[in-house]
N, C-alpha and C positions, 0 to 999 in steps of 0.2 A: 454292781458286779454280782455274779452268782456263784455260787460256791467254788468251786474249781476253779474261775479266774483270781476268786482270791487267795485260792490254795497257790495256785500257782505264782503269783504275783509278791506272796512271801517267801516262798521258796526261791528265785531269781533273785530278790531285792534286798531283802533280808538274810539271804543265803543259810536258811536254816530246816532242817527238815523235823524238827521238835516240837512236841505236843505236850502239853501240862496237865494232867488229867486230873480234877476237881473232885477230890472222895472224902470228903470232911469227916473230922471222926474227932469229935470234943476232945476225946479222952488223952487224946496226943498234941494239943495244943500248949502252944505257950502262957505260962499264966500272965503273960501281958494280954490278950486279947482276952481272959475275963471267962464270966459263963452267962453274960444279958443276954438278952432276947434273939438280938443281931452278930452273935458270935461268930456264926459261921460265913456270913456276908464279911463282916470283920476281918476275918480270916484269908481269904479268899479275896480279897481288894488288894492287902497287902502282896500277896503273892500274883498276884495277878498284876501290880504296881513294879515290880522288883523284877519281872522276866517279860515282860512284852513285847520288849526290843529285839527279844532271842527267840522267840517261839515262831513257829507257822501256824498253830492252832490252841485252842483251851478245848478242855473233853471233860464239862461236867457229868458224875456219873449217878443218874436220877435216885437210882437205888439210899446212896446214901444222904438224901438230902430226904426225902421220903419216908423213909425209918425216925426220923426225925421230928417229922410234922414241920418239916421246914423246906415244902414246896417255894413259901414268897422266897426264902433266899437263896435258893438258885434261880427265878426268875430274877430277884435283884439283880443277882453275879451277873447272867447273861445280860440285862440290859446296861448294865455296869461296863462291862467289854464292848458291847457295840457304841454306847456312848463317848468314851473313851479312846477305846481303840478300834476305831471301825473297820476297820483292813482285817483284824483279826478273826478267823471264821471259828465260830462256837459249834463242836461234834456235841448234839446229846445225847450218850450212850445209856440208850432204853433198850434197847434189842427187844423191839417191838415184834410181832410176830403173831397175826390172828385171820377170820377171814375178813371176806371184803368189808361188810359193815362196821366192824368193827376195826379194822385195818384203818379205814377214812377216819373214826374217832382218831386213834392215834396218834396220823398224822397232824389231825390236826392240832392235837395238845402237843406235839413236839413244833410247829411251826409256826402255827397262830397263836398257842397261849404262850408257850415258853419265849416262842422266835428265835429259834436253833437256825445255823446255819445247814447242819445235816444231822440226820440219825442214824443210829445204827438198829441194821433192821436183822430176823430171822427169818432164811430164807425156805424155811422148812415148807410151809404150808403150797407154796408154788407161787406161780405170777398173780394173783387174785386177792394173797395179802401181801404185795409189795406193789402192785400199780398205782394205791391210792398214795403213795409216798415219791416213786417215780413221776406221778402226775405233777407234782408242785417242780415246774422246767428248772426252775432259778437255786432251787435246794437239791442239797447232796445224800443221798442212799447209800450208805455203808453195809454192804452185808455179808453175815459171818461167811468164812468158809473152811480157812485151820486153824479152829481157836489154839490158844495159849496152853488150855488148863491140860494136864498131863492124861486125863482119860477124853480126851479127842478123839483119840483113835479107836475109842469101841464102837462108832459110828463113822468118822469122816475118812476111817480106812477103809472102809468096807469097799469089798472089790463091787462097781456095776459092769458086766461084761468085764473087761481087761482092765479098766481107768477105778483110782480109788475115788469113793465117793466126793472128795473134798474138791478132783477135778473137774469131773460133770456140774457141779455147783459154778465154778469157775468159768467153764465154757458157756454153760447159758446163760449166765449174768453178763459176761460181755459180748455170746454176739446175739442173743434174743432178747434181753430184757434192757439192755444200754439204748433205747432210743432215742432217746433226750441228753444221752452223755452226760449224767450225772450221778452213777453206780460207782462206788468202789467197794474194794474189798475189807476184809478183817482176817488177815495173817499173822500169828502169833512169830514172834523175835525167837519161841522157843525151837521152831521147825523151820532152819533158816533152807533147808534142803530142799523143802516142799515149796517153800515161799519161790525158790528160783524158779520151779515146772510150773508153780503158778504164774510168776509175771510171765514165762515164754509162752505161755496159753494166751494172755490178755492184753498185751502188749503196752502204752505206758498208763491204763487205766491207772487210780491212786489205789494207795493198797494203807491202810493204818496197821500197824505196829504194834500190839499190846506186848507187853512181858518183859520188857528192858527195866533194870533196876531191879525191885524185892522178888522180882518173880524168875532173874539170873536168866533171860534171854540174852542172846547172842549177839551183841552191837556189829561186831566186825563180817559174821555170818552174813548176818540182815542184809547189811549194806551190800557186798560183794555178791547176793546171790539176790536182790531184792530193788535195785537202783532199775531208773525206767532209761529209753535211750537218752537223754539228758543228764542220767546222771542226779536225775531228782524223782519223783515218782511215791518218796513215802512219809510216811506220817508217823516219827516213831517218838510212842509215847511212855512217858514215866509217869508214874504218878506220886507211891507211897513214895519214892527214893528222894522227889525234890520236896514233896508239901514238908516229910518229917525230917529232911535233914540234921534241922536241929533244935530242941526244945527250949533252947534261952532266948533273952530277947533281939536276939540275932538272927530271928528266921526265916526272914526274908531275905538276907545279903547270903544265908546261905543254899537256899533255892534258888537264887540267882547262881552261885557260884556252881550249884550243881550243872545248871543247863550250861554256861558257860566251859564246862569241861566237855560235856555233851557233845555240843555244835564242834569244839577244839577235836573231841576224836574223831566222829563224823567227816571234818573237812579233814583229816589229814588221810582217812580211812580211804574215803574215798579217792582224793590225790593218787592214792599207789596203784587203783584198781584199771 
């Protein structure tokens, strides 16, 4: 299967529109998992063990595995998830972004060394550093367009002609650069308003979800202005709120129990819309 059938295949089966996002950070760990060599794999199995059954996606995020010197264990993690849970499609959130030659390296350290099921790309440069990522038919292209973080808008507003910038972004990734149908977007949970003009721009392409959780986006927004005609369509992801739930050796039943609330509002949210 390729990315998006198995996006979609746990969204219907699995009935969950949750993403786990992978941002390890020693410092917040339980002192059951120690500080060896393999901590952060460590880490990151259990939690990956504890919500697999409830997720549609894991979103390791390279930066913080990199910081690290600890490339092999996010390579672990992901072959760890495709071994394990093979249904499950790994986002690696690199937000790549260069030109073309060096565009093709990336991708292929995000799909032949890592073996990510999609990346997240920057779509700044134009079609030239996003092709060589679109090229790979079977893998998924995430690319920004209203990020999260609260100074988005000193660029993604910006008027072109009448449309803000973040929607011209949106119109040419679905209907110029989507040939292979395997683009989605990156709309922040924080601009649940924007998030609506963008799916009625792009109809039920996927769209990921950052800012639910530590960064107090909008669950109910999302949903209600963010759902594809199915009723499914996103990818919305937690990261800090499930990995640190809680720092005893309980922290995996309580990552569990976060996504388990997650998926419980999500289905009920949805239900009333």
């Amino acid at each position: 299967m390729n990315f998006i059938e198995k996006l979609q295949k746990r969204w219907t089966e699995n009935k969950t529109l949750v993403c786990v996002g992978l941002d390890p950070d020693p410092s917040r760990f339980p002192e059951i998992i120690g500080d060896g060599p393999d901590s952060i794999f460590t880490f990151n199995r259990a939690i990956i063990d504890a919500t697999a059954d409830l997720v549609c996606a894991y979103k390791p995020q390279i930066a913080h595995f990199a910081a690290l010197n600890a490339e092999d264990q996010l390579k672990e993690s992901i072959a760890y998830i495709h071994s394990e849970y093979p249904g499950i499609p790994v986002i690696l959130d690199s937000k790549r972004g260069d030109i073309g030659s060096t565009a093709e390296r990336y991708a292929r350290e995000a799909f032949e060394r890592y073996e990510a099921d999609a990346v997240t790309v920057n779509p700044y440069l134009g079609i030239d550093g996003v092709k060589p990522f679109t090229d790979y038919k079977d893998k998924g292209v995430i690319l920004l367009c209203r990020t999260s973080n609260p100074s988005a808008k000193d660029f993604q507003d910006l008027l072109v002609g009448d449309k803000p910038l973040y929607e011209c972004v949106a119109e040419t990734i679905a209907n110029e650069w989507n040939e292979n149908n395997n683009c989605a977007l990156v709309v922040g949970a924080t601009w649940p308003e924007q998030l609506g003009k963008i799916r009625n721009l792009i109809g039920d392409m996927p769209i990921l979800v950052p800012g639910i959780g530590a960064q107090g986006g909008d669950l109910e927004g999302t949903l209600k202005h963010g759902v594809d005609s199915n009723k499914n369509g996103l990818i919305i992801n937690s990261s800090r709120g499930v990995l640190y739930a809680s720092k005893e050796n309980d922290f995996a039943a309580a990552a569990r129990n976060v996504v388990l609330q997650m998926n419980q509002a999500i289905a009920n949210t949805i239900a009333a819309i």
